[in-house]
Each structure stands twice: as C-alpha cells, then as structure tokens.
C-alpha positions in Angstrom: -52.6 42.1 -3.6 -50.0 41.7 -6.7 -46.6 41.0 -4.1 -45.5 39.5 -1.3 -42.2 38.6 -0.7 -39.1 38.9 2.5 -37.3 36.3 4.8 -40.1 34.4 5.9 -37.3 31.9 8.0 -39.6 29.3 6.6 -38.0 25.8 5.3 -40.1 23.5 2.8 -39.2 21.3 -0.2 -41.2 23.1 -1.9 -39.0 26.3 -2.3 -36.0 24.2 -1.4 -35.1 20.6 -2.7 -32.5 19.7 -0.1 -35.1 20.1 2.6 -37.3 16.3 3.0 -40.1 18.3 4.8 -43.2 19.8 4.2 -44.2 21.1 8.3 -47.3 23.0 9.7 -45.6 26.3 9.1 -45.0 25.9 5.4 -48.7 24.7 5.1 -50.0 28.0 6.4 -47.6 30.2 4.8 -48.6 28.8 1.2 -52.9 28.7 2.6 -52.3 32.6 3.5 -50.9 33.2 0.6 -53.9 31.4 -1.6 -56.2 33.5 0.3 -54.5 36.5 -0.9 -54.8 35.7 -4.1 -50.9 35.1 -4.3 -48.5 31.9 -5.3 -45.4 30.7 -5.2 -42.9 32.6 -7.8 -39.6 30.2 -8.0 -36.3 32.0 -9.3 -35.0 32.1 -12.9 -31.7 31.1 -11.4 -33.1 28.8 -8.5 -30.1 28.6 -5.5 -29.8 29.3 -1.8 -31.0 32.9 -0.9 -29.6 32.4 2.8 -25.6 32.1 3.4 -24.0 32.7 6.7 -20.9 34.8 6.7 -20.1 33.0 10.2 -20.4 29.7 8.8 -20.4 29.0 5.3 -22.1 25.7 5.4 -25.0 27.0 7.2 -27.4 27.7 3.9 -31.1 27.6 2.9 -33.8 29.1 0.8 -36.1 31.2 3.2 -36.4 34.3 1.2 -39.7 34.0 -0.7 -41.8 35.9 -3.1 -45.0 35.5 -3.9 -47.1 37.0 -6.9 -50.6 37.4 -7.8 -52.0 33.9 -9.4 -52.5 35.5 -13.0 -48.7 36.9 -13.2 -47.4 33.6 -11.6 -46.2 31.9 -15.1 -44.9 35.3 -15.9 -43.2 37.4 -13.3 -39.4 37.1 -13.6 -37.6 36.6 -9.6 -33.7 36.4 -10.4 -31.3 36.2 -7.1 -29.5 39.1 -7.6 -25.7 37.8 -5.9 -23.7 41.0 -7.4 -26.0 43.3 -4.9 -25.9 41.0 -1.5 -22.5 43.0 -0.4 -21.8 42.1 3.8 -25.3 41.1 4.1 -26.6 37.2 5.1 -29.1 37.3 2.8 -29.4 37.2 -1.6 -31.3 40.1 -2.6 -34.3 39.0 -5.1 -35.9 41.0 -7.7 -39.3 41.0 -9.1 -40.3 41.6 -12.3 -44.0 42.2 -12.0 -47.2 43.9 -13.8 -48.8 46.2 -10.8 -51.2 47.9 -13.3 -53.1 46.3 -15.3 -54.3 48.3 -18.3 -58.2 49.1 -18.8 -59.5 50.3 -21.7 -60.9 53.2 -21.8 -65.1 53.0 -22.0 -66.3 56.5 -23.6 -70.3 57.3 -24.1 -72.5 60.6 -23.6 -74.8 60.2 -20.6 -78.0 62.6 -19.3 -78.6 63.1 -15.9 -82.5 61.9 -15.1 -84.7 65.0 -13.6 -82.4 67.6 -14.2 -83.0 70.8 -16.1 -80.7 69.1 -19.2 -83.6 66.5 -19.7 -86.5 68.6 -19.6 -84.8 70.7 -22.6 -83.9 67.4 -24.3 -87.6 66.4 -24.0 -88.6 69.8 -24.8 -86.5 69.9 -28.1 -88.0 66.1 -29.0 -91.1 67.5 -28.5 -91.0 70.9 -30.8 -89.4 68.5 -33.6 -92.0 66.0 -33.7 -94.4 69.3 -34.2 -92.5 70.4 -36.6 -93.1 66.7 -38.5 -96.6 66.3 -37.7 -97.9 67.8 -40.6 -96.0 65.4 -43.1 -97.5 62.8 -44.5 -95.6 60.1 -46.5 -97.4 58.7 -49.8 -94.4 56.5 -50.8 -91.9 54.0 -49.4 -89.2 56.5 -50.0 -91.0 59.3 -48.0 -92.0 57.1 -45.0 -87.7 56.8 -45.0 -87.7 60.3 -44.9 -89.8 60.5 -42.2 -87.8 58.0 -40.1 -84.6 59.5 -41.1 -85.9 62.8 -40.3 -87.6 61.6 -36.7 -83.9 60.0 -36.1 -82.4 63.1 -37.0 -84.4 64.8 -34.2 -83.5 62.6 -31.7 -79.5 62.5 -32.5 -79.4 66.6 -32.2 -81.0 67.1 -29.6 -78.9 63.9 -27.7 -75.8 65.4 -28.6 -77.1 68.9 -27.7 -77.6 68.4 -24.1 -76.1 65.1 -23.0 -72.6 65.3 -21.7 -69.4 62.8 -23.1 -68.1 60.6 -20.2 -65.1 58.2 -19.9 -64.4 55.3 -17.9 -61.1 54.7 -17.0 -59.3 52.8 -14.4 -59.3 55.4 -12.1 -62.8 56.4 -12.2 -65.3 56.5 -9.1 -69.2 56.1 -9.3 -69.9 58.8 -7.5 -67.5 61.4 -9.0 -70.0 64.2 -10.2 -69.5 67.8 -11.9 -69.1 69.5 -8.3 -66.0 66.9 -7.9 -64.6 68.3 -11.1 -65.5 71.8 -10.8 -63.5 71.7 -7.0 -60.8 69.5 -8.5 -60.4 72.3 -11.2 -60.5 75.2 -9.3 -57.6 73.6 -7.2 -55.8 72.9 -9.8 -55.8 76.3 -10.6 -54.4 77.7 -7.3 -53.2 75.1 -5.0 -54.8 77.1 -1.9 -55.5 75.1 1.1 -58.6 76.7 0.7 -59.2 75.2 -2.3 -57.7 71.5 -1.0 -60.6 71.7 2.0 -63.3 72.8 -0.9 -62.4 69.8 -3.1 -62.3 67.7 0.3 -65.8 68.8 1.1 -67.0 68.4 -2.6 -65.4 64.8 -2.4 -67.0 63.9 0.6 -70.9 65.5 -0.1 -70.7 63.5 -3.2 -69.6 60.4 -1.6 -72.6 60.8 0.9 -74.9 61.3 -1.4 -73.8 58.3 -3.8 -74.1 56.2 -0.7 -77.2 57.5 0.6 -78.9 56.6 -2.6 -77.3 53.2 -2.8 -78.8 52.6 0.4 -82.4 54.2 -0.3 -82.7 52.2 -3.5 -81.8 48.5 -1.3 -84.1 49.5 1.4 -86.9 50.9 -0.6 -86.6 49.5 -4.3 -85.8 46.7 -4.3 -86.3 45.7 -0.4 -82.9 43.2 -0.4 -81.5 45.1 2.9 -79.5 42.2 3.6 -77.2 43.0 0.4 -75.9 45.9 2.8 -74.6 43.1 5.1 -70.4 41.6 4.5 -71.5 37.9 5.3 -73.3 37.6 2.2 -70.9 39.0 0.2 -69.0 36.9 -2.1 -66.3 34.5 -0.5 -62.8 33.1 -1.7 -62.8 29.7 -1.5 -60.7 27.6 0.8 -57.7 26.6 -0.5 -57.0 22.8 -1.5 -55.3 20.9 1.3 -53.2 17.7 0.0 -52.9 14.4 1.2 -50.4 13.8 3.6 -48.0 10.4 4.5 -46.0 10.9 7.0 -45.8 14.5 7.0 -45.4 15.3 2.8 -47.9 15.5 0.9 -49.0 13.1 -2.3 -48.9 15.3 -5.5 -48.8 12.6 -7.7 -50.6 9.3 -7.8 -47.6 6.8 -6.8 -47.0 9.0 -3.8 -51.1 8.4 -3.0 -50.8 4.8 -3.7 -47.9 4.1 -1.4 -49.8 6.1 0.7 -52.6 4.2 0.9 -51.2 0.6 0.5 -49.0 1.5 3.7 -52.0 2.9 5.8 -54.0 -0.4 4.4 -51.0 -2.6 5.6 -50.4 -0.6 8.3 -54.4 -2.1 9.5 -53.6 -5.6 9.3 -54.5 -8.0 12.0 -55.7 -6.1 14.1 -59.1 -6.7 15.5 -62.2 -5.3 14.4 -65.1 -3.2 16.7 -68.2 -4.0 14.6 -70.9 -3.9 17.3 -71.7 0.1 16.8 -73.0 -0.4 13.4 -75.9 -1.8 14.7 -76.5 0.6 17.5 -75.9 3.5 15.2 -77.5 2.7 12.6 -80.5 1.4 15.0 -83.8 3.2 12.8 -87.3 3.6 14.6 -90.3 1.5 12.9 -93.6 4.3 12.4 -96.5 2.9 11.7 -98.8 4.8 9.4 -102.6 4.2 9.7 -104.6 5.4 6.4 -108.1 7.1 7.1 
C-alpha cells in the first residue's frame, strides 16, 4: 500500500501539539498503519485540518495521511485552505510516487524440450563435425579453434533462442499463446477474441501453477512451502513506554518515568516468601554403573 489518508476523528499529540494525549485509539491507528507498511506524513504547512462553521473555536487535526515508509521523508501533504469552500473539513493533498520505476531486464531465452532446442542442439552438433577434422599445430590455431567453436555456439543461440524483457508489468507465466491471443485482440476488439485471450490467460496460468506445484511436491519434496503460515511475516511494530498514558520517546521522559514508578514503590511492604516456593528445584540423584 503507497496511501492512506481521510478524517480518521482521531486526536493525538502526535499529529496535533495542542492535544496532551496519546489514547488506545491513536495507538492502534499508527500499529495498523505500520503493518501496512505506511507512516505518519505531517503537512508542509502544519495547522488545524478540522474547523467548525457552527463554532469557530471548536478545532483539531483529525484529518490524516499516511504514506508508504520509503516516500515518508519525501511525499509533500500541504493543507490546501483556498479549496475547503462550505465544508468543515481542510482538504489535503499528497504528493506521492505510486510507481516506482524498474528497469527494464532484456536477455534471449530457449524453451527446454521443445522443437527450438533440438534444432539448436542439432546445429551445435553439425558445427562441431564440421571442426572435427581440424587440428591446431600452433598457439594461434588452437585460438582459431576456440574462436571458431564460439562462433558455433553464438549462431546457432541467436538462431533459435527468442529475446525477452522484463519489465514491471511482466508475469511468470505469460507464454507465446498469451501474446498470440493478446495480439489477435488487439487486432479486432471482438468479444470473441476478449474470451480467447481470457481462456489463453487462464490455461497458462494453470499450467504455470500446476508445475509450481509438481516441482514442490515432487522435486524438491518441501510441500509445506505451499502453505501461508510459513510465509514470510512483518514484524510487530515497536510499542513505546508509557507514564501515565504518553509514551517516553526520549530518555528524560524514561527517567522520570522510572524514578516516579521507583518512588511511587516506597514503603511499602515486601512478599518475599514465593521465591523460595518457586524457585523450589528437585535434588536427582545419579548412580554411575
């Protein structure tokens, strides 16, 4: 997710200074948002985003937006107050990268066990006969020879391999009946054609898939990689600690912290006899043979 944002109805001193709290609500707002891969974006031009038209003095900051963690230090979110018109609420705009760009990967590929490597193998083959007979006397013949043997190789790769490109919009199990389909509809924008290219799309899909699966179950016998729970997980996000509802963020906040809960302790009497019931250990005795 690269956006998030609307009237939450959410109040923290986080977004807003003139607020002293930091409640359960706010918590869980800012931990969903972490687990989405999102944060906090404050305004270039940081002000209320909330003004009652019935009473002017009723005013907060509820209107949020949050970006993707990457674009957080540079997405631009300006209160737009020219555009709020009879409306409560101050519009906020977003200034955001939703496509990041991917260089494009190009290369020539051949398809195993198809009829394109059995005439590359074939061509290899008649080369190397054609060489066979050659036999180098020198150092500059035996480079010959490799050149030559290279040579073979190169034209028949580029002979029957095919160029490929990987872009950002590329699937794994796109194949030439996808692009034939996709062609053909391009073509003539039938909805014959659309259900062809569907049916194309989806028998390639199933294949892919099917193949995925037979190689886990039968190559490499990890079935459980087929399973979501052992996927991999985002990690929880970091909880502060909290004095008297507001989190410590820096360390005089956690040392007032805990000098209060420390003197907060004070004469008062102490429960001691569990520490030698729980921590009670049976004696074994081992007897060597």
């Amino acid at each position: 997710m690269d956006y998030m944002g609307g009237d939450f109805n959410c109040h923290s001193h986080e977004w807003d200074d003139r607020v002293l709290h930091h409640r359960t609500t706010a918590i869980l707002l800012l931990e969903t948002a972490a687990s989405l891969g999102l944060e906090y974006a404050r305004p270039t031009n940081p002000g209320y985003t909330y003004v009652s038209r019935a009473d002017r003095n009723a005013r907060s900051v509820i209107d949020l937006v949050f970006v993707a963690s990457a674009e957080s230090l540079h997405a631009t979110v300006c209160r737009e107050l020219e555009l709020q018109g009879q409306s409560d609420h101050i519009p906020l705009s977003a200034e955001i990268s939703l496509w990041h760009k991917v260089l494009e990967v190009k290369g020539r590929t051949l398809k195993p066990f198809s009829d394109k490597e059995k005439e590359f193998v074939a061509d290899i083959m008649t080369g190397m006969e054609d060489l066979s007979g050659y036999a180098p006397a020198s150092p500059g013949e035996v480079e010959f020879l490799a050149s030559a043997i290279a040579d073979v190789f190169s034209s028949a790769w580029l002979k029957h391999s095919s160029e490929y490109t990987i872009s950002a919009s590329s699937k794994a199990y796109w194949n030439e009946e996808c692009t034939k389909a996709l062609a053909e509809y391009q073509l003539d924008s039938s909805v014959v054609k659309y259900k062809a290219f569907r049916s194309a799309v989806k028998t390639a899909k199933r294949k892919f898939f099917d193949d995925c699966i037979t190689e886990i179950s039968e190559s490499n016998k990890h079935p459980w990689d087929l399973m979501e729970w052992v996927k991999e997980r985002k990690n929880p996000p970091c909880k502060a600690i909290q004095f008297n509802g507001r989190p410590c963020h820096d360390m005089s906040a956690l040392w007032d912290a805990l000098h209060n809960t420390y003197s907060g302790s004070q004469n008062l009497s102490n429960v001691l006899h569990f520490l030698k019931d729980g921590f009670a250990l049976n004696v074994i005795n081992y007897v060597k043979s």
